[in-house]
Biopython code that builds the backbone (N, CA, C, O; Angstrom):
import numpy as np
from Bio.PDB.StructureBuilder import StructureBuilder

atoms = [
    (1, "UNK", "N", (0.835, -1.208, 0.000)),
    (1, "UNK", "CA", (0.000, 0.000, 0.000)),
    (1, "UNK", "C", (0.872, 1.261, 0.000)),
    (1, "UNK", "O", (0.640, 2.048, -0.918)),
    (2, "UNK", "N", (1.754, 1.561, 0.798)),
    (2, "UNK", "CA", (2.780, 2.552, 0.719)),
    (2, "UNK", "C", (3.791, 2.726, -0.324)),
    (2, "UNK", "O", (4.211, 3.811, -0.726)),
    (3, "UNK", "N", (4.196, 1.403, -0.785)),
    (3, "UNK", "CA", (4.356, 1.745, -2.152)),
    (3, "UNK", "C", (3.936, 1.865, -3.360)),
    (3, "UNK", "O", (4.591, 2.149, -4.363)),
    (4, "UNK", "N", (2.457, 1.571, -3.221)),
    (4, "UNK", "CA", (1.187, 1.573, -4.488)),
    (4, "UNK", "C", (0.846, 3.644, -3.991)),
    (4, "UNK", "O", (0.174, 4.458, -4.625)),
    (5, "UNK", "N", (1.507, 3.815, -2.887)),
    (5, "UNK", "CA", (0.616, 5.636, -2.722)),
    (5, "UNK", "C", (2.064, 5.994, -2.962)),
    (5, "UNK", "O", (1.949, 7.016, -3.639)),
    (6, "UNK", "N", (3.527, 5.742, -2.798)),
    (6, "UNK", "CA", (4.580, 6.014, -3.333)),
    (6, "UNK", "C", (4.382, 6.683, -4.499)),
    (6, "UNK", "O", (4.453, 7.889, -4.734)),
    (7, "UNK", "N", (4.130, 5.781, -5.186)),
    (7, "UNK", "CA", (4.508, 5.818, -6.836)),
    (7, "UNK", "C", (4.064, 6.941, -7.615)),
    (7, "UNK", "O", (4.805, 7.498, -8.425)),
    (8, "UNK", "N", (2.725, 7.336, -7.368)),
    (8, "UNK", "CA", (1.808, 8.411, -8.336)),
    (8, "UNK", "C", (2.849, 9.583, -7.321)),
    (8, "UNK", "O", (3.737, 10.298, -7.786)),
    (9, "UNK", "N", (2.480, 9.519, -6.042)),
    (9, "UNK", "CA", (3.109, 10.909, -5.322)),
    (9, "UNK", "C", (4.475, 11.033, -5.882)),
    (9, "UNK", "O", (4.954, 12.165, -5.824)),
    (10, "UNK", "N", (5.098, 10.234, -6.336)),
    (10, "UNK", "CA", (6.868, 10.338, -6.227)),
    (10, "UNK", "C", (6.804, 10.947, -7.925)),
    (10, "UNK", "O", (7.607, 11.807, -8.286)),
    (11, "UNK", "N", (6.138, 10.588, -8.528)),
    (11, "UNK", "CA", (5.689, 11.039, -10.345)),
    (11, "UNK", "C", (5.295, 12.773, -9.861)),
    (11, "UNK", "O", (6.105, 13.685, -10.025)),
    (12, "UNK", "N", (4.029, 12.953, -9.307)),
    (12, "UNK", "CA", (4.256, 14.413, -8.642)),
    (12, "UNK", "C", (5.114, 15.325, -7.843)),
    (12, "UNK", "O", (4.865, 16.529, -7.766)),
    (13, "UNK", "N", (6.021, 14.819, -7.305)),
    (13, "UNK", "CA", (6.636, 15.318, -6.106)),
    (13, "UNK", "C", (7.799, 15.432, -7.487)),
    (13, "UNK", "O", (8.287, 16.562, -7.464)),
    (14, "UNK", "N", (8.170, 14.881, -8.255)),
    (14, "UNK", "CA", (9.483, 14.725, -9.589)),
    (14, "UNK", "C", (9.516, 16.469, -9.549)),
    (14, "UNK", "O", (10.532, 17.156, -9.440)),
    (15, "UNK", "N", (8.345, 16.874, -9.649)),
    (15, "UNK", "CA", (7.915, 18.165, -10.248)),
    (15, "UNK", "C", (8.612, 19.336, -9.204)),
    (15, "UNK", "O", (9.671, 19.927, -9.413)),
    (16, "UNK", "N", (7.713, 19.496, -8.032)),
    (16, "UNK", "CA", (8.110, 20.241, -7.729)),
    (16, "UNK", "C", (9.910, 20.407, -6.483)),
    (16, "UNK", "O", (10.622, 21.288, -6.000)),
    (17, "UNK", "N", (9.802, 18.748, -6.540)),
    (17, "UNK", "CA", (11.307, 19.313, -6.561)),
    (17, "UNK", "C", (12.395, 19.525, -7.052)),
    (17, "UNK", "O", (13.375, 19.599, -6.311)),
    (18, "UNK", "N", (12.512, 19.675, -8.388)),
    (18, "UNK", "CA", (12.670, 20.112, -9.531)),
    (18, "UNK", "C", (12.909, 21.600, -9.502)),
    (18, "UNK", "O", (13.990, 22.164, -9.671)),
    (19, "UNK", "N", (11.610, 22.208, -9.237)),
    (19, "UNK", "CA", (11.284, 23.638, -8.875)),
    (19, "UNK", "C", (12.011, 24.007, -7.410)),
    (19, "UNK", "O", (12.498, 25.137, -7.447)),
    (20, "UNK", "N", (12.194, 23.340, -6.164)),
    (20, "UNK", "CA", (12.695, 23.479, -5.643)),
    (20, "UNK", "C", (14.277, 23.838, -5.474)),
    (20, "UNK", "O", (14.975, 24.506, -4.711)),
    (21, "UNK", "N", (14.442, 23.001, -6.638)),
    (21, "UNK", "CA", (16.194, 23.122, -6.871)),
    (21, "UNK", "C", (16.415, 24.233, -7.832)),
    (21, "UNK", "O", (17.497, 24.780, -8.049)),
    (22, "UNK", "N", (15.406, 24.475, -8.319)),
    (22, "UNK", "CA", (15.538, 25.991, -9.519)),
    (22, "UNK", "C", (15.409, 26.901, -8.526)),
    (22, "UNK", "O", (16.391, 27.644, -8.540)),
    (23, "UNK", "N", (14.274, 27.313, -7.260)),
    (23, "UNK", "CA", (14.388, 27.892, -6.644)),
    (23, "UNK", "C", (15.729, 28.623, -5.978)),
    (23, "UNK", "O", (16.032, 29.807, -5.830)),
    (24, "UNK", "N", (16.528, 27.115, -5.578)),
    (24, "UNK", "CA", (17.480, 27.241, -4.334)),
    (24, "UNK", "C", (18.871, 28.070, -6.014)),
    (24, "UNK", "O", (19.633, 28.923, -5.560)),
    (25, "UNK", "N", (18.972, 27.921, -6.857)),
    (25, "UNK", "CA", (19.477, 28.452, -7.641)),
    (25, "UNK", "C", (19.356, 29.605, -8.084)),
    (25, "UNK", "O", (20.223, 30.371, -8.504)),
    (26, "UNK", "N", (18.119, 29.750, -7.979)),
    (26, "UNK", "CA", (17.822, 31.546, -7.737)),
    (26, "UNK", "C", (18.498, 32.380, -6.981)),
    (26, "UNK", "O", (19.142, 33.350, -7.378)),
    (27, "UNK", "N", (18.322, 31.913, -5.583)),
    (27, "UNK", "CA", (18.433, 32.017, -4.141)),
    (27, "UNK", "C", (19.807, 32.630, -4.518)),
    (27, "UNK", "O", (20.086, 33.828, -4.578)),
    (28, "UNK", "N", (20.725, 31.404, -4.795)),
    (28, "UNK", "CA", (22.665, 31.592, -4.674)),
    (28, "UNK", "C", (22.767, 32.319, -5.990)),
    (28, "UNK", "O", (23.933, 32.630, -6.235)),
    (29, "UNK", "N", (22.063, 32.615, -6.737)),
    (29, "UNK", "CA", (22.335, 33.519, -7.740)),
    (29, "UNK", "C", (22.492, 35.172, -7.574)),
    (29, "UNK", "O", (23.262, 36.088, -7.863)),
    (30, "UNK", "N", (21.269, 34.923, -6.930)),
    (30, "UNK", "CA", (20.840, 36.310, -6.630)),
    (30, "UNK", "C", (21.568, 36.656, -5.219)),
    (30, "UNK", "O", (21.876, 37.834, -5.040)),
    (31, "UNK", "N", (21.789, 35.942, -4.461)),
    (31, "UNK", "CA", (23.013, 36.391, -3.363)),
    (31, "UNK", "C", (24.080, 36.529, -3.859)),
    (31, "UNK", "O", (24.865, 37.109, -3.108)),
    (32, "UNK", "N", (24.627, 36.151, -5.163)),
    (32, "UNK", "CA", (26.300, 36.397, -5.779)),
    (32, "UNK", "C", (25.844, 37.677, -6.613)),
    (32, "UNK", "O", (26.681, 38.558, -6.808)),
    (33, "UNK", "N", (24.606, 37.809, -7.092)),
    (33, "UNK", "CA", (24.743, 39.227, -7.497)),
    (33, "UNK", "C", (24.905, 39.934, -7.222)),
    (33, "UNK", "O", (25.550, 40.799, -7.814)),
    (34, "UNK", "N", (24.259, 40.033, -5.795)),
    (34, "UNK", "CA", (23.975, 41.337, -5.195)),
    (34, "UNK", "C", (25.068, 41.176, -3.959)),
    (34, "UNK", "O", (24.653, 41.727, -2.939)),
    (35, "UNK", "N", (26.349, 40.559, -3.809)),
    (35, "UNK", "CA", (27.154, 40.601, -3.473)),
    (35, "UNK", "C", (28.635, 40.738, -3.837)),
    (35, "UNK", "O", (29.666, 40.946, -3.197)),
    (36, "UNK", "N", (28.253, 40.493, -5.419)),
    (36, "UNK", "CA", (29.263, 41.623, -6.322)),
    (36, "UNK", "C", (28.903, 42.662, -6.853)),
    (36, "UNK", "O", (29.714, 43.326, -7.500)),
    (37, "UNK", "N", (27.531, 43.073, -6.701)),
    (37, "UNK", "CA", (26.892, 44.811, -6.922)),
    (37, "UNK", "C", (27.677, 45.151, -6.007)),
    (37, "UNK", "O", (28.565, 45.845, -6.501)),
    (38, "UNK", "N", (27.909, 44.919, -4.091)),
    (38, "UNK", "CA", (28.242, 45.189, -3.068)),
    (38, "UNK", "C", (29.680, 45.611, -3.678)),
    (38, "UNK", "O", (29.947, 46.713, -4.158)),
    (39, "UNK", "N", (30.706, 44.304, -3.537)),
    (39, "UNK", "CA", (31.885, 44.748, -3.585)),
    (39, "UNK", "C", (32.350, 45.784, -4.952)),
    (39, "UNK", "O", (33.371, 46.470, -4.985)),
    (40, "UNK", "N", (31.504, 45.702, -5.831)),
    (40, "UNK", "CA", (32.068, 46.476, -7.088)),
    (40, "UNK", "C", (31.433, 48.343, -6.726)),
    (40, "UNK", "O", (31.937, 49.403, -7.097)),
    (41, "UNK", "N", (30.104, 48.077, -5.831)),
    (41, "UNK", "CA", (30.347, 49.345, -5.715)),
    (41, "UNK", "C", (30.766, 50.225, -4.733)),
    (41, "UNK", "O", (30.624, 51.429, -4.516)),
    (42, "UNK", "N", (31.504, 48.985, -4.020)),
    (42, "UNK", "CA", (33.046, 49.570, -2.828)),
    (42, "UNK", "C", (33.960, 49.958, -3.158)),
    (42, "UNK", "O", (34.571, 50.885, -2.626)),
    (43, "UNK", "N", (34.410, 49.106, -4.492)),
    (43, "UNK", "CA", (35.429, 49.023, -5.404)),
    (43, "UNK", "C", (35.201, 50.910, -6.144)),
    (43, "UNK", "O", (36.043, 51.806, -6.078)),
    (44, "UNK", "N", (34.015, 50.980, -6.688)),
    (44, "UNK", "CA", (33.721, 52.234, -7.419)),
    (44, "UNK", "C", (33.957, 53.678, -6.224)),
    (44, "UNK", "O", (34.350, 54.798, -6.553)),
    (45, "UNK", "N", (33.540, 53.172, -4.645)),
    (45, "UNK", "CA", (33.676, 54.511, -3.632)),
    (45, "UNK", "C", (34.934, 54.553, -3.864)),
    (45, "UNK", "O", (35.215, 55.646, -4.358)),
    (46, "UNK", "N", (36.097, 53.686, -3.709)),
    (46, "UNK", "CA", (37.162, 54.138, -3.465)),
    (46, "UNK", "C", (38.339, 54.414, -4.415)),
    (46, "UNK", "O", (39.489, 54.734, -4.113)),
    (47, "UNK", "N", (37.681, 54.178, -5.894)),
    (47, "UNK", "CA", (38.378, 55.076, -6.770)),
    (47, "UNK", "C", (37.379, 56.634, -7.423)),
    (47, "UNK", "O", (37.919, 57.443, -8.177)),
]
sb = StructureBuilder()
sb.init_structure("model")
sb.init_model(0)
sb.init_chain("A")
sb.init_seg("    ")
for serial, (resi, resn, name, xyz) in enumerate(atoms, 1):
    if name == "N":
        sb.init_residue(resn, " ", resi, " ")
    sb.init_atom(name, np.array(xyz, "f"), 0.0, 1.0, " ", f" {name:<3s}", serial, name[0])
structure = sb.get_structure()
């Protein structure tokens, strides 16, 4: 039984953690951006 309710859920669940991992790639993307906006425009105060 738990693996007959496995199966369809694990075919759905494919999905969104999928999306989850695109998420978490967002996430470290957008923290390296906006943490070389940071240093580049430290870089720009001090010339």
């Amino acid at each position: 039984m738990l693996i007959n309710n496995r199966r369809p859920s694990g075919e759905g669940h494919g999905e969104p953690d999928f999306q989850v991992k695109l998420n978490w790639l967002f996430v470290i993307l957008a923290a390296m951006v906006i943490f070389g906006l940071a240093i580049w425009a430290s870089i720009d105060w001090r010339s």
